[in-house]
N, CA and C atoms as a LAMMPS dump frame, in Angstrom:
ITEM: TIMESTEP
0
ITEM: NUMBER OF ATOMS
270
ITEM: BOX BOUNDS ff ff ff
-5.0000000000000000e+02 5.0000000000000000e+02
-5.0000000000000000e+02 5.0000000000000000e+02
-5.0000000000000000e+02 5.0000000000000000e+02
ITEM: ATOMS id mol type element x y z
1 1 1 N 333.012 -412.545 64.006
2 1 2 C 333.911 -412.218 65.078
3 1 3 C 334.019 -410.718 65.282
4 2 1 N 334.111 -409.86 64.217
5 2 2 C 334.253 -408.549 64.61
6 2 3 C 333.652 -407.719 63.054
7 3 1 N 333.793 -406.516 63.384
8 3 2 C 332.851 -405.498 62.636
9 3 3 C 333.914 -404.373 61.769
10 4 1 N 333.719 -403.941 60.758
11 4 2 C 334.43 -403.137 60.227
12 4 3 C 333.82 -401.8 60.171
13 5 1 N 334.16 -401.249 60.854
14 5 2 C 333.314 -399.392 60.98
15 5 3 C 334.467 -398.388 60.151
16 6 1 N 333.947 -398.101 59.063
17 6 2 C 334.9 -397.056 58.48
18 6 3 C 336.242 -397.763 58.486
19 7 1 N 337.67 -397.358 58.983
20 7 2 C 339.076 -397.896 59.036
21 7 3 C 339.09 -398.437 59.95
22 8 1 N 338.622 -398.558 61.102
23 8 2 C 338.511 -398.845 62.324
24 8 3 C 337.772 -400.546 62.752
25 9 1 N 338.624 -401.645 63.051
26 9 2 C 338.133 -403.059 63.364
27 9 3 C 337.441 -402.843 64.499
28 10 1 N 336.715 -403.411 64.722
29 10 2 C 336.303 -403.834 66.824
30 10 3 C 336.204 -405.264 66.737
31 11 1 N 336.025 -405.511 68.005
32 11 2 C 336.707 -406.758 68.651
33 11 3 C 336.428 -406.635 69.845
34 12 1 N 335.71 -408.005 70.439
35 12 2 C 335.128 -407.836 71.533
36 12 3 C 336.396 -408.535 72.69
37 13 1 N 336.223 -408.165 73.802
38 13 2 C 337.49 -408.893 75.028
39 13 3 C 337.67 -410.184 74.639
40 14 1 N 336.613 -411.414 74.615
41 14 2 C 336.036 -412.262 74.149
42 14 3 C 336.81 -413.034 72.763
43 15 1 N 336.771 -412.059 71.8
44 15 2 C 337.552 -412.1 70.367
45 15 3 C 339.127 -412.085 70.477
46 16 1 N 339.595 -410.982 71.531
47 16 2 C 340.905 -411.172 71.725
48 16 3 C 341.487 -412.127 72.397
49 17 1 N 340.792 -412.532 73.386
50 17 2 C 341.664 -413.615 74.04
51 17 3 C 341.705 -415.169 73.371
52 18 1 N 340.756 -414.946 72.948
53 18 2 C 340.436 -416.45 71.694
54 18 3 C 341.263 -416.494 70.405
55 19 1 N 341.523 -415.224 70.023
56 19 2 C 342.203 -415.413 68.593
57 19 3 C 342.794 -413.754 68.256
58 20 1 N 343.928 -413.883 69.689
59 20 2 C 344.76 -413.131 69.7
60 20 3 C 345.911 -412.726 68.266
61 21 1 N 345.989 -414.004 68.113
62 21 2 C 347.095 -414.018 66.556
63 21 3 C 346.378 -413.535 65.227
64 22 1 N 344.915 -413.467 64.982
65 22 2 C 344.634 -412.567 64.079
66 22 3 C 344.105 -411.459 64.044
67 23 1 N 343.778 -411.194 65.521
68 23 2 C 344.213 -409.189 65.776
69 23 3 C 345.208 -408.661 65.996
70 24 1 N 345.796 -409.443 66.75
71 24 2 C 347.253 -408.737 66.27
72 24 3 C 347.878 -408.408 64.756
73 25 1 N 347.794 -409.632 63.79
74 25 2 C 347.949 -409.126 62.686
75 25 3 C 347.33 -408.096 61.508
76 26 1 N 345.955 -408.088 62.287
77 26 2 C 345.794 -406.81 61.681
78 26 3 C 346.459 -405.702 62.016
79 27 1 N 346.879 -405.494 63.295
80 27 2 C 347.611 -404.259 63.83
81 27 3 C 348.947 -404.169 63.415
82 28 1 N 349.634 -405.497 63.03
83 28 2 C 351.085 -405.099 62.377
84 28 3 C 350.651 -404.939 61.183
85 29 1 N 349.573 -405.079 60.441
86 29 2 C 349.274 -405.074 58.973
87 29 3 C 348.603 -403.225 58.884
88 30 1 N 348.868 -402.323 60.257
89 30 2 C 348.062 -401.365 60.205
90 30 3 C 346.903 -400.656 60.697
91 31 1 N 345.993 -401.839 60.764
92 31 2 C 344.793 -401.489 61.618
93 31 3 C 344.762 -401.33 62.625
94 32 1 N 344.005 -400.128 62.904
95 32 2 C 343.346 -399.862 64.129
96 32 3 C 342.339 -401.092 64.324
97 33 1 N 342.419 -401.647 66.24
98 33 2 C 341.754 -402.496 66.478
99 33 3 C 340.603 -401.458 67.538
100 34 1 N 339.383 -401.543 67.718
101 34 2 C 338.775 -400.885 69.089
102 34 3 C 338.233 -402.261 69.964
103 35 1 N 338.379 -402.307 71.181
104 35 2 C 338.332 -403.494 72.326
105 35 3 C 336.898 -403.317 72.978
106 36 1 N 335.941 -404.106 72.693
107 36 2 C 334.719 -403.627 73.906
108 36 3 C 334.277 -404.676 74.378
109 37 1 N 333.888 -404.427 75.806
110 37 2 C 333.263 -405.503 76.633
111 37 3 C 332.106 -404.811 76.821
112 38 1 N 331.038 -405.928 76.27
113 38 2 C 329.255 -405.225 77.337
114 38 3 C 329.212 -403.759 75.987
115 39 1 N 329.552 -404.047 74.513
116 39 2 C 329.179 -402.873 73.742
117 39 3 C 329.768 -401.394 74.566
118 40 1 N 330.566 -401.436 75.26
119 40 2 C 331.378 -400.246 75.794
120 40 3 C 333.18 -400.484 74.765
121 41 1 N 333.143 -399.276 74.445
122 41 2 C 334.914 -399.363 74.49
123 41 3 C 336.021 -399.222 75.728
124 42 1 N 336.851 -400.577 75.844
125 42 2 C 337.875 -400.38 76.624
126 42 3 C 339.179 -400.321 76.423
127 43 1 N 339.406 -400.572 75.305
128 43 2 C 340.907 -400.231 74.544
129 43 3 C 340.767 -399.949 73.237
130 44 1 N 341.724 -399.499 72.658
131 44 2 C 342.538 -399.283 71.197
132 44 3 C 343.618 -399.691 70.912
133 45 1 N 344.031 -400.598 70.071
134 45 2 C 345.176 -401.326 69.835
135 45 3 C 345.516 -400.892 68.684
136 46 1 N 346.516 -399.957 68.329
137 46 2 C 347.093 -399.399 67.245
138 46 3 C 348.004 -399.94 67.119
139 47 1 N 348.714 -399.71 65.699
140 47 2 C 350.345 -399.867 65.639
141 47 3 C 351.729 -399.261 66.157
142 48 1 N 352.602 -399.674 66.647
143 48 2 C 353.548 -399.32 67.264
144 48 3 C 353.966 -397.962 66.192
145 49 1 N 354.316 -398.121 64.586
146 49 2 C 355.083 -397.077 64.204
147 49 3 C 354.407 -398.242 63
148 50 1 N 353.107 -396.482 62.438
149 50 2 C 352.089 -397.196 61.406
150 50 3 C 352.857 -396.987 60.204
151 51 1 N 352.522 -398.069 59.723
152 51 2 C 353.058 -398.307 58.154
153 51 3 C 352.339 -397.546 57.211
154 52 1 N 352.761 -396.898 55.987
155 52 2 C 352.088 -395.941 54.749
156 52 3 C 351.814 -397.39 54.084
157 53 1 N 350.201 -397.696 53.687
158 53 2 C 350.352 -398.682 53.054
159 53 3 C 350.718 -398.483 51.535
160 54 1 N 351.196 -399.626 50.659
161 54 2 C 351.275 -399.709 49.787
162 54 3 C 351.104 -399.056 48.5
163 55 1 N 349.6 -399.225 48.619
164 55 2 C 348.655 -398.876 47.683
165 55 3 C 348.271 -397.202 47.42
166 56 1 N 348.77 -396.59 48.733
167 56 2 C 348.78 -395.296 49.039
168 56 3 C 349.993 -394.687 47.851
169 57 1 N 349.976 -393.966 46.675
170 57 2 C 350.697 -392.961 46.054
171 57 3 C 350.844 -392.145 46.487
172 58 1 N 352.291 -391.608 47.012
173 58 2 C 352.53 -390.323 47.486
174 58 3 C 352.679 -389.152 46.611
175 59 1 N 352.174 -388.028 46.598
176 59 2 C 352.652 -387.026 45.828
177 59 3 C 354.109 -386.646 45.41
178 60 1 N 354.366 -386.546 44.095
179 60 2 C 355.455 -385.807 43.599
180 60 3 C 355.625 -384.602 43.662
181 61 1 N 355.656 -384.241 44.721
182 61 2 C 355.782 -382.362 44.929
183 61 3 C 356.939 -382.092 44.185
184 62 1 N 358.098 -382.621 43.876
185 62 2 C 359.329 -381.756 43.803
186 62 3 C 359.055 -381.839 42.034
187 63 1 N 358.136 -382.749 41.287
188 63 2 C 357.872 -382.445 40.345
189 63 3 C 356.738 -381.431 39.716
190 64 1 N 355.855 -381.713 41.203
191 64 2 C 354.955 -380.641 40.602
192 64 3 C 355.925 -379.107 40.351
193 65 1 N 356.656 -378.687 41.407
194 65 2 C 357.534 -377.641 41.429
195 65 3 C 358.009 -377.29 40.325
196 66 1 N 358.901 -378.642 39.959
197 66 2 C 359.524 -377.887 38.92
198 66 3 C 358.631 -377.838 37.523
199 67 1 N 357.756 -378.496 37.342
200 67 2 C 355.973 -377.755 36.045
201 67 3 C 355.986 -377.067 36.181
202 68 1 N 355.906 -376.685 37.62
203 68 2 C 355.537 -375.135 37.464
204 68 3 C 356.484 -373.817 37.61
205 69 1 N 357.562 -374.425 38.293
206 69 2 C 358.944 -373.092 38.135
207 69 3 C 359.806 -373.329 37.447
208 70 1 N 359.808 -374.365 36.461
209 70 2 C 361.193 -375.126 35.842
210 70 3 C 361.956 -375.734 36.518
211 71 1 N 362.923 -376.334 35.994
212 71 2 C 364.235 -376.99 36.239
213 71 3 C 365.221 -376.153 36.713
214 72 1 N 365.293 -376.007 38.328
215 72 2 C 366.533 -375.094 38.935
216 72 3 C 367.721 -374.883 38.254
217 73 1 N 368.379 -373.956 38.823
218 73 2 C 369.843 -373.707 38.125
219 73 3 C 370.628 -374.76 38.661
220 74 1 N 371.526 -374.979 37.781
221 74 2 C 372.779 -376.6 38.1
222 74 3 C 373.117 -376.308 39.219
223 75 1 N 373.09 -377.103 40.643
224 75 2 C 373.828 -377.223 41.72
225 75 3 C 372.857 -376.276 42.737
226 76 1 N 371.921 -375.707 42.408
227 76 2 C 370.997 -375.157 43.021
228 76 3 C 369.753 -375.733 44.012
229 77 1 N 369.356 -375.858 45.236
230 77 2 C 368.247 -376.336 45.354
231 77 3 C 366.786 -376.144 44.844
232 78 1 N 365.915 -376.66 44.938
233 78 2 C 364.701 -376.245 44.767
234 78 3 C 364.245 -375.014 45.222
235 79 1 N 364.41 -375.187 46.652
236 79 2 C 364.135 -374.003 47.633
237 79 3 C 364.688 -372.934 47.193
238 80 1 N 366.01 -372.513 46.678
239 80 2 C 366.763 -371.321 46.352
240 80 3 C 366.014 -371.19 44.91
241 81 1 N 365.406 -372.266 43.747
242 81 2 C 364.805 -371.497 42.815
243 81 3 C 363.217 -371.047 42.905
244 82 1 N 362.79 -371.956 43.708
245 82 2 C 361.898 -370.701 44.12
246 82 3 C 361.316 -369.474 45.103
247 83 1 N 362.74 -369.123 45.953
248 83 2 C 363.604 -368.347 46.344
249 83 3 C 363.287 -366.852 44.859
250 84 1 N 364.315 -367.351 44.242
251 84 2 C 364.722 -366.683 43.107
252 84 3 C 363.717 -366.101 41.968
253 85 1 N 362.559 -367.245 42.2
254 85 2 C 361.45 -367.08 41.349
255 85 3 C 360.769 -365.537 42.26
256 86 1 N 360.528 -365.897 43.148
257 86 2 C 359.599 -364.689 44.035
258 86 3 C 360.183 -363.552 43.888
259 87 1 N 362.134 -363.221 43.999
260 87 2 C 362.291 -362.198 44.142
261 87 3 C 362.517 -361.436 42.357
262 88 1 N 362.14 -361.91 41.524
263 88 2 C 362.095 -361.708 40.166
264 88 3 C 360.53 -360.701 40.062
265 89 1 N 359.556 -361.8 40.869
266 89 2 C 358.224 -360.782 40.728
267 89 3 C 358.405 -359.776 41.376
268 90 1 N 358.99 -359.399 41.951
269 90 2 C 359.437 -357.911 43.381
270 90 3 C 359.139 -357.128 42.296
């Protein structure tokens, strides 16, 4: 029924109107769909408001921070200790 190119599904006009309910769910599941009639592209069916999947680990920045500048002063933000850090090297 359809082709997997890199992240990107396709799906022919053909494919959608026949089995609308499992392209769509790829698109609430995330995927980019691409639409072609006659091997041309005529649409892109993305997600409304794409989901971070799962499996994706986001970085701990505010820990990398403090490895590397310490543990701020009590009641302090991050930002103000390394604020504080920079104006120490002056």
């Amino acid at each position: 029924m359809c082709v997997n190119m890199f992240h990107m599904k396709i799906a022919t006009v053909r494919d959608v109107q026949h089995h609308f309910r499992k392209v769509l769910a790829w698109v609430e599941k995330g995927e980019e769909v691409l639409v072609t009639r006659r091997n041309k592209s005529v649409a892109r069916l993305v997600p409304s408001n794409p989901a971070i999947p799962s499996s994706v680990a986001l970085p701990d920045f505010a820990g990398r921070a403090r490895a590397i500048w310490g543990t701020p002063l009590k009641g302090a933000s991050l930002s103000m200790a390394i604020l504080a850090e920079r104006e120490e090297r002056r």
